[in-house]
N, C-alpha and C positions, 0 to 999 in steps of 0.2 A: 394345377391351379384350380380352385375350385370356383364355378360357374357362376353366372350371375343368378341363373335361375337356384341353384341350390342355398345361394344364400341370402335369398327372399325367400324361400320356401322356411329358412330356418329362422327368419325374422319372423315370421308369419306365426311360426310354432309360437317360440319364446314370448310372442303377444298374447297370445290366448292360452298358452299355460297363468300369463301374468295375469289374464282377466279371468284364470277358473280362482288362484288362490285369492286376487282382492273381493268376488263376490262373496265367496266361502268364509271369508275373513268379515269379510261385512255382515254377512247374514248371519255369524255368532256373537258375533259384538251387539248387537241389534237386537236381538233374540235374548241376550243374557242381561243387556240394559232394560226393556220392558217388562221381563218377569222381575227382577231388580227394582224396578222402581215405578212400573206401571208406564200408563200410555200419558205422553206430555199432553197439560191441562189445552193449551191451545190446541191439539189437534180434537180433544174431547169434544171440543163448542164444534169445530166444524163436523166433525163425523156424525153428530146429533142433528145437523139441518142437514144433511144428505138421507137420514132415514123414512122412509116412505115415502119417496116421491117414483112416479112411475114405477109403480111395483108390480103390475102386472111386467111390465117389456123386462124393470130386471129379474121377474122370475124367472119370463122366456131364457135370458141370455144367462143364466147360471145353470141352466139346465143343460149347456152346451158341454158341459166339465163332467157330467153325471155318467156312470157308466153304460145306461141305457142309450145313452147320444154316441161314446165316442165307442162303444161294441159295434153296434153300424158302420162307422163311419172305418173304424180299422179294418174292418172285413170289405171293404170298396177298396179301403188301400190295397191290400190283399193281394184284390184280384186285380188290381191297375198294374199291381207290383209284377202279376204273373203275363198280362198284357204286354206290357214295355217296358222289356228288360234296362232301357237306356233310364227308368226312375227307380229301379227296384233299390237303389243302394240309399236314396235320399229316402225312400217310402220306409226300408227296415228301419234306420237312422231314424226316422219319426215319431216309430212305433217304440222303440225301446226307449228314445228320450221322453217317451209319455208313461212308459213303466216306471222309470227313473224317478222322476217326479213325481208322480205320485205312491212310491215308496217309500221315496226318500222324504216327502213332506209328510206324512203319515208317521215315518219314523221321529221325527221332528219334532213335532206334536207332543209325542208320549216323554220327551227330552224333555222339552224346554215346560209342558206342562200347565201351559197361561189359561186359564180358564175366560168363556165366553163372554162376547155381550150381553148384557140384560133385556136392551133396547131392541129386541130381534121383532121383525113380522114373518107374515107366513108361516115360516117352517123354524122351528128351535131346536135346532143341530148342538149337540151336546157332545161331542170331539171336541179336543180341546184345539185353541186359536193360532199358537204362531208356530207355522207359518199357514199362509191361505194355502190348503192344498190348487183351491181353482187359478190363483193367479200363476202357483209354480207349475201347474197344466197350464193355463194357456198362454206362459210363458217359453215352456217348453214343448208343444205341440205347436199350437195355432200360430205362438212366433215366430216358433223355426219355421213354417212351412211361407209364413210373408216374408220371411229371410230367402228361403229358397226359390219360391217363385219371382223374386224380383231379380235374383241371379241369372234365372235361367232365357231359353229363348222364346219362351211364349210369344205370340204378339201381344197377347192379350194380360202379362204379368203383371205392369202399373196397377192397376185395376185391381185386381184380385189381391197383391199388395198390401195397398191401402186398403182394402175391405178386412183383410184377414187383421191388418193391424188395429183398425177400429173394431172389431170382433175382441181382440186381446182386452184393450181399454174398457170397452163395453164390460168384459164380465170382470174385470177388477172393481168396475164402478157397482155394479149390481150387487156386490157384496155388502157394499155399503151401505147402497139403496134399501138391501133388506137386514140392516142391523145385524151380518152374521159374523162381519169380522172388523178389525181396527184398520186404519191408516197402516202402522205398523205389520201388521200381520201379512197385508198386502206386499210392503216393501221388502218384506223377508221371501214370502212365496216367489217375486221378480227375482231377488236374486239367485235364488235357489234354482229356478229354472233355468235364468243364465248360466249359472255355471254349470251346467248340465250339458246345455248347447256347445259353450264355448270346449268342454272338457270331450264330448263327440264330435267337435267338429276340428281339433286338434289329432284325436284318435282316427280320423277318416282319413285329413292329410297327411299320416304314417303311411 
């Protein structure tokens, strides 16, 4: 007879296999409708009054995505990883879902081929647009790790949480704030990071 625990474990699979193919699904569908047909007129009017506002804080918060930020930050993991072996598995897990992502959204890019906003400040990033690489990073770093620490037993994990999850939002929004990507390009980078997440965190339950 098989377990009760073995057959929540196997619900548990077949849910996050189902959430890696519906993101994957979504994020081509999505992808292949905006190069297709461009970005729908009503998101244009909103994405135009989101461009330079607080541009200094969203430059700060795109910078979190830049390799100069997270080269640091992985070499702490690193060594946290070599510290407590009781997080080494969530810490590699973090690191290769931030490889992932930003491969995988890089490789994306040169696919799907959508050329950038006009409307940019600061800095005119000339890679092409969908998907955001920074949202499918900190979708797939920074939210796995508000996924992770609100699992675990911190005392202190609400907190950090919700910080880390407003961190996520923050630099999708900062995107915008500085004209470098569309609404869409955003929703593709989210799901491309999810299914990233959901497809290692299905691999980890193996």
């Amino acid at each position: 007879m098989v377990s009760v625990g073995t057959s929540r474990r196997s619900r548990t699979t077949g849910t996050r296999l189902w959430a890696v193919v519906l993101c994957a699904v979504a994020f081509v569908a999505l992808g292949w409708s905006v190069t297709r047909f461009g970005e729908p007129a009503p998101l244009r009017a909103w994405e135009a009054a989101w461009v330079n506002h607080s541009t200094l804080l969203a430059w700060w918060l795109t910078w979190a995505c830049y390799a100069y930020v997270l080269g640091p930050i992985g070499l702490i993991l690193l060594g946290a990883a070599w510290r407590y072996p009781q997080w080494r598995v969530r810490i590699v897990w973090s690191l290769v879902s931030l490889l992932l992502c930003w491969l995988l959204a890089d490789l994306a890019q040169h696919l799907f081929d959508r050329p950038r906003r006009l409307d940019w400040v600061v800095k005119h990033e000339t890679s092409f647009s969908y998907p955001s690489s920074h949202a499918a990073i900190a979708t797939g770093f920074y939210g796995l790790w508000a996924w992770v620490v609100a699992r675990s037993r911190l005392p202190s994990r609400v907190p950090i949480a919700v910080l880390l999850a407003f961190l996520v939002a923050g630099i999708c929004w900062s995107r915008l704030a500085l004209g470098a990507h569309y609404v869409t390009d955003l929703a593709g980078g989210v799901l491309l990071g999810a299914a990233v997440v959901f497809a290692g965190a299905g691999a980890l339950r193996r």
